[in-house]
C-alpha positions in Angstrom: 0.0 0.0 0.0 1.4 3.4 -0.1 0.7 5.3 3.3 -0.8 8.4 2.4 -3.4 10.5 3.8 -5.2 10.9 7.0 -6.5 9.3 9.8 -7.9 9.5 13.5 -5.1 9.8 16.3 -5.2 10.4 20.2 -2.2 12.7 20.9 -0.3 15.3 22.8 -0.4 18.5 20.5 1.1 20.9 23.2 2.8 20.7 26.8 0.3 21.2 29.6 -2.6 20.4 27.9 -4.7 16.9 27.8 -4.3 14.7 24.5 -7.3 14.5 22.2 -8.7 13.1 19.2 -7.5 14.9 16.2 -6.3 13.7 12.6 -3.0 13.2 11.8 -0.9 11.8 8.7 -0.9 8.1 8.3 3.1 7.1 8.7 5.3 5.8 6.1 8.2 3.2 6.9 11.3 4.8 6.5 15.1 2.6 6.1 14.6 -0.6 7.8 11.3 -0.4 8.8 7.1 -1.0 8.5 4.0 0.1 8.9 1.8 -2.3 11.2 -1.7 -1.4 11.1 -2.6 -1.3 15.0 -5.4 -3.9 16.0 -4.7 -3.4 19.5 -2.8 -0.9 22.2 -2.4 -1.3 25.7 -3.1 1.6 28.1 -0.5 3.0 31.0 -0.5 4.4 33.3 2.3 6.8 32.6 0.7 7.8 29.1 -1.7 10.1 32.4 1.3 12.0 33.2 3.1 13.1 30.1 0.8 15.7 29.1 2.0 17.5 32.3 5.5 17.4 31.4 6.9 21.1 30.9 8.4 21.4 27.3 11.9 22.3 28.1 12.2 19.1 30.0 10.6 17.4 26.9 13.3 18.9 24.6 16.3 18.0 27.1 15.2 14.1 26.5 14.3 14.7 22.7 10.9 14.4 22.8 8.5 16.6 20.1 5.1 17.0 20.5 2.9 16.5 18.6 2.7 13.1 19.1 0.4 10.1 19.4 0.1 8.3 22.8 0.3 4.3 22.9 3.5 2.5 23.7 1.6 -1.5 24.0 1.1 -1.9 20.7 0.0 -5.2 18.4 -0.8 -5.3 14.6 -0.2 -6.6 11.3 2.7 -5.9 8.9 0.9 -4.0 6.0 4.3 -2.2 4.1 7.9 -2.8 4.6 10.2 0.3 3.9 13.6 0.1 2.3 16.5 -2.1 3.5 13.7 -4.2 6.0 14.4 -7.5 3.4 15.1 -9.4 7.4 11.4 -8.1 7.9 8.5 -11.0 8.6 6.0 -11.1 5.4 3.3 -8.3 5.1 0.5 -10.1 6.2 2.5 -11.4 9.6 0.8 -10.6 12.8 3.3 -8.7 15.6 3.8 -7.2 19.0 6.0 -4.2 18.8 8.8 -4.3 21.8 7.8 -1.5 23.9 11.4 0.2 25.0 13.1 2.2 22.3 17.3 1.6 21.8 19.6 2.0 19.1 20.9 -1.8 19.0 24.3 -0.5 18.6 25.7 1.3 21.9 27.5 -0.8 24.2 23.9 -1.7 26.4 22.7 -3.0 23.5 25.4 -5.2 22.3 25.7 -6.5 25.5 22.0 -7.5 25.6 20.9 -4.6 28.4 19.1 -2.4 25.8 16.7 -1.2 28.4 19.8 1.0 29.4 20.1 2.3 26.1 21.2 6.1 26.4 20.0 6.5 23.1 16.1 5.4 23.9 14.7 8.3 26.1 12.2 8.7 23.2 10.2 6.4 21.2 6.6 5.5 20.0 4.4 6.9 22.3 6.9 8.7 24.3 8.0 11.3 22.5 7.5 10.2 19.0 4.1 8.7 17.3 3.1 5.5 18.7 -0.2 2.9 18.8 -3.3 4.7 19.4 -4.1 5.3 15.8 -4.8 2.9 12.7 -1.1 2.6 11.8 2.5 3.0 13.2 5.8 2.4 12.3 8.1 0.5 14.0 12.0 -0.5 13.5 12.4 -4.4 12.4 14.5 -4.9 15.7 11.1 -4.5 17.3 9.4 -6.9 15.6 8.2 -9.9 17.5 5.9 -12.6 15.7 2.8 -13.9 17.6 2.1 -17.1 16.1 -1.2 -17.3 17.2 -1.2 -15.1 19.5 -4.7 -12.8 19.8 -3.1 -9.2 19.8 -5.6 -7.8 22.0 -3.9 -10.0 24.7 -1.0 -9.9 23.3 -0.6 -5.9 23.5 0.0 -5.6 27.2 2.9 -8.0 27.3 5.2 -5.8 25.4 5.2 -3.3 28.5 3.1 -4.3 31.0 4.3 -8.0 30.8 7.9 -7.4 29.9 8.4 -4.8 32.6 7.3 -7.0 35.7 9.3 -9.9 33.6 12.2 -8.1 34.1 11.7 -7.4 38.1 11.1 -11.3 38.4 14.1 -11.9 36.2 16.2 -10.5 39.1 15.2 -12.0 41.2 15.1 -15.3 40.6 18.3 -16.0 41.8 17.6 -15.8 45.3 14.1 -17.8 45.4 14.9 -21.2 46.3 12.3 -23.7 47.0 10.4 -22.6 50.1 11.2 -18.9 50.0 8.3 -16.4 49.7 8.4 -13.9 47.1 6.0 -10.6 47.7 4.3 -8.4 45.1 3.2 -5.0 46.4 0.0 -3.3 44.0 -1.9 -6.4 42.5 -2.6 -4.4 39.1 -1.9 -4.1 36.0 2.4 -4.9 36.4 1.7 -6.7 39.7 -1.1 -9.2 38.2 1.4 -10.2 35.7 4.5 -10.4 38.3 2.4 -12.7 40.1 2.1 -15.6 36.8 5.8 -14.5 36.3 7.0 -15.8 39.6 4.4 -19.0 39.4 6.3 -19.7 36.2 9.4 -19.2 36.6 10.4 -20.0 40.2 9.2 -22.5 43.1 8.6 -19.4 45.5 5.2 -18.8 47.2 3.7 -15.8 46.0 2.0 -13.1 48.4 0.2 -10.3 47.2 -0.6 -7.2 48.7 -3.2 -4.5 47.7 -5.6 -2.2 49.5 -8.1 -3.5 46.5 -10.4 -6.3 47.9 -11.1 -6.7 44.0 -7.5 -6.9 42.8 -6.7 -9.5 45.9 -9.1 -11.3 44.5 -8.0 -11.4 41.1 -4.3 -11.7 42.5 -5.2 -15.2 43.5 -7.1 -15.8 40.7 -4.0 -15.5 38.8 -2.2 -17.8 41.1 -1.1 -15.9 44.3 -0.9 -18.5 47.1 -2.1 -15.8 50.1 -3.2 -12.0 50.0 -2.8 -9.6 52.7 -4.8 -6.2 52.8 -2.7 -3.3 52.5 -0.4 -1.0 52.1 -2.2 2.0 54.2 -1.0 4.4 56.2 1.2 2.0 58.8 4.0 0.4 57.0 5.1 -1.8 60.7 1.7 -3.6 60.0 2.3 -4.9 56.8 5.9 -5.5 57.8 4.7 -7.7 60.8 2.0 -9.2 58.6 4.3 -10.4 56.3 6.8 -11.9 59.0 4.4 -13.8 60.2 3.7 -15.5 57.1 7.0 -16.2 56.8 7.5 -17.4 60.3 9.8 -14.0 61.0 12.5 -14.6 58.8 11.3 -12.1 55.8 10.9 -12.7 52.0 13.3 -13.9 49.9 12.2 -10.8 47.4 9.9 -8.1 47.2 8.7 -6.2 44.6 7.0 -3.4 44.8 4.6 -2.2 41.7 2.8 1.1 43.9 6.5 3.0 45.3 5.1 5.4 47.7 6.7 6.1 51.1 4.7 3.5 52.9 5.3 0.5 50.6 8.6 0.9 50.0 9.3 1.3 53.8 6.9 -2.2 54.7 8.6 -3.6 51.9 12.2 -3.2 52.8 11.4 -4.1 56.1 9.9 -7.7 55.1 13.2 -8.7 53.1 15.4 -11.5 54.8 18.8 -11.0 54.8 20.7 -11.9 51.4 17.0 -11.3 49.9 16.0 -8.5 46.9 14.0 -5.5 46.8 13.1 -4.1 43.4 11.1 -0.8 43.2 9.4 -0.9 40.1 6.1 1.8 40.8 6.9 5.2 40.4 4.6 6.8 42.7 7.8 8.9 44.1 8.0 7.7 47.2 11.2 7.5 49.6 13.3 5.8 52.0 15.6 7.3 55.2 18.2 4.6 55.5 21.6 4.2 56.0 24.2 1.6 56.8 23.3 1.6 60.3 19.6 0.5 60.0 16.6 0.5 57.7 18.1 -1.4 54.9 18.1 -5.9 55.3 21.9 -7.0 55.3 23.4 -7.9 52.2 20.3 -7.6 50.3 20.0 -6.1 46.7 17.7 -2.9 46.4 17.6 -2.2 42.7 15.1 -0.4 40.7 15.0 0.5 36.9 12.4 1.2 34.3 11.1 -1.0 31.0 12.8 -4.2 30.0 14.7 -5.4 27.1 13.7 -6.7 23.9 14.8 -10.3 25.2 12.1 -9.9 28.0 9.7 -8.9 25.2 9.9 -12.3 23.3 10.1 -14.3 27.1 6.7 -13.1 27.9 5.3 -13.4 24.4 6.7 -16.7 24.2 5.2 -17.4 28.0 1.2 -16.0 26.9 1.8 -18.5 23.5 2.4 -21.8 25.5 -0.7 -20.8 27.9 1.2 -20.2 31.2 0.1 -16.5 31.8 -2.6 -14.6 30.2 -3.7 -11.2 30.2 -6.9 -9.9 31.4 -7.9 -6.9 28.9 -10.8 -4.5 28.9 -11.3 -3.4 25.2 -12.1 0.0 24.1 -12.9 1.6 20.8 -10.6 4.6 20.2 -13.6 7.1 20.2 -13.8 5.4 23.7 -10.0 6.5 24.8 -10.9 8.7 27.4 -12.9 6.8 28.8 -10.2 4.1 28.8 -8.0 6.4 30.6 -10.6 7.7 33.0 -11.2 4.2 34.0 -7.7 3.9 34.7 -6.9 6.5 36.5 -9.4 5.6 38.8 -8.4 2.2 39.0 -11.6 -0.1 38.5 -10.5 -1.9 35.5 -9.8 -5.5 36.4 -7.3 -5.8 34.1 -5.4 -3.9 31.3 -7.3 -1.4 29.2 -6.9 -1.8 25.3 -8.0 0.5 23.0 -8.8 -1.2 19.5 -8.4 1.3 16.6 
């Protein structure tokens, strides 16, 4: 086909204002890429707060509005652009790996793209991404679905991959009959939870102040919930003691990162365990070597995942050992979607199908 024309697009048209609906140019694949026509992005939560970013901070890390919104995208190959012969056929259904990175800096050749200096922008952060009819994508972030349904295959690239990559470290220290912890049973957490079933012989705890999301934490496979995190931190600490007979967790991860659940969660690791902060609700932590911190633990956070975590997950969801729990949404629907996220009473991942 020859991209050309118009079409519908959610986007950021100007710092400190919401994204709307307007009508932007359909994309054409440039050297060594495609155009995927979009039959499914995922929702984030971060998408809510990049409107409010002030513009010179969006210059400093190369981002230009405007620019469409969706970073979990899924779709179908519909045009390859020069030099993408290593493309999969037009015609090939795709996920798109979420992270941007230049495949060539020293993070990327050593397989830690998700470091990548070079990918502080990318679709739906900073440049066009999925919630629109088409996008174009590089061929490095290509990743075949086999069968796949890209509806539920949409969340994984960000979602999935992200908590992927939290479980991914720490794997190491859950040996049979450790406990590993998720804090915030969502969207990231929901997914950590089938990660760790899968991937390690830990039992799982979950944590939420959601009744709802406890209850779909063990529907997903956690083996106890615990109310919580509120306003007391020690409670939650001592709750999960208990369950683990005083000795701690053998890793938490924590999916909300305010004050209060990174402070219970640091307190429920065992010594020689992990703590990964993975939400970024900006919270803190007063510790020094003296106290506050388990002893010879790893505390480690980060953001995204690499595009080896992409095709784990994806590879995962295709053999049936996790699955996502979507809420589709038309893309006249979008801010509805986002609404609905923002005030947390989607069950699972919102999807907006263009």
């Amino acid at each position: 086909m020859t991209s050309s024309g118009g079409m519908p697009a959610y986007r950021i048209t100007a710092w400190l204002r919401p994204p709307h609906l307007v009508e932007a140019p359909v994309p054409m694949p440039g050297p060594g890429e495609v155009l995927v026509a979009v039959a499914a992005n995922g929702l984030c939560h971060s998408d809510l707060t990049m409107s409010q970013i002030p513009g010179e901070i969006g210059d400093l890390i190369g981002w230009r509005v405007p620019f469409t919104l969706g970073h979990e995208i899924a779709g179908t190959i519909v045009e390859a652009g020069p030099d993408a012969a290593d493309a999969p056929a037009v015609g090939t259904a795709v996920a798109l790996v979420s992270p941007t990175s230049c495949g060539r800096c020293a993070y990327c050749l050593a397989g830690r793209d998700s470091a990548c200096p070079n990918g502080l922008a990318g679709r739906g952060y900073g440049r066009d991404g999925g919630l629109a009819p088409y996008v174009v994508a590089p061929v490095r972030a290509l990743i075949p679905l086999n069968g796949l349904d890209p509806v539920a295959a949409a969340p994984l690239t960000d979602a999935g991959a992200t908590s992927y990559h939290a479980v991914r470290r720490v794997l190491p220290v859950l040996e049979p009959g450790s406990t590993a912890v998720v804090l915030g049973a969502g969207g990231l957490g929901g997914f950590a939870i089938q990660h760790l079933k899968a991937c390690s012989p830990a039992r799982v705890v979950a944590v939420d102040v959601s009744p709802a999301r406890l209850a779909t934490a063990a529907e997903l496979g956690a083996d106890e919930t615990l109310p919580g995190v509120g306003d007391d931190p020690g409670a939650t600490t001592g709750a999960l003691r208990e369950l683990t007979g005083g000795d701690g967790a053998a890793a938490v991860l924590d999916f909300v990162g305010t004050d209060t659940t990174i402070t219970a969660g640091i307190g429920a690791v065992r010594p020689c365990g992990a703590f990964g902060l993975v939400g970024s609700a900006g919270g803190r932590l007063r510790a020094g070597w003296y106290g506050g911190l388990p002893r010879e633990a790893e505390v480690f956070t980060f953001q995204g995942s690499t595009i080896a975590d992409a095709h784990a997950v994806v590879a995962l969801a295709a053999a049936g050992r996790i699955r996502s729990l979507v809420e589709v949404f038309t893309l006249d629907q979008v801010a509805d979607a986002y609404r609905a996220l923002d005030e947390a009473t989607l069950r699972g991942r919102a999807v907006v199908t263009p």
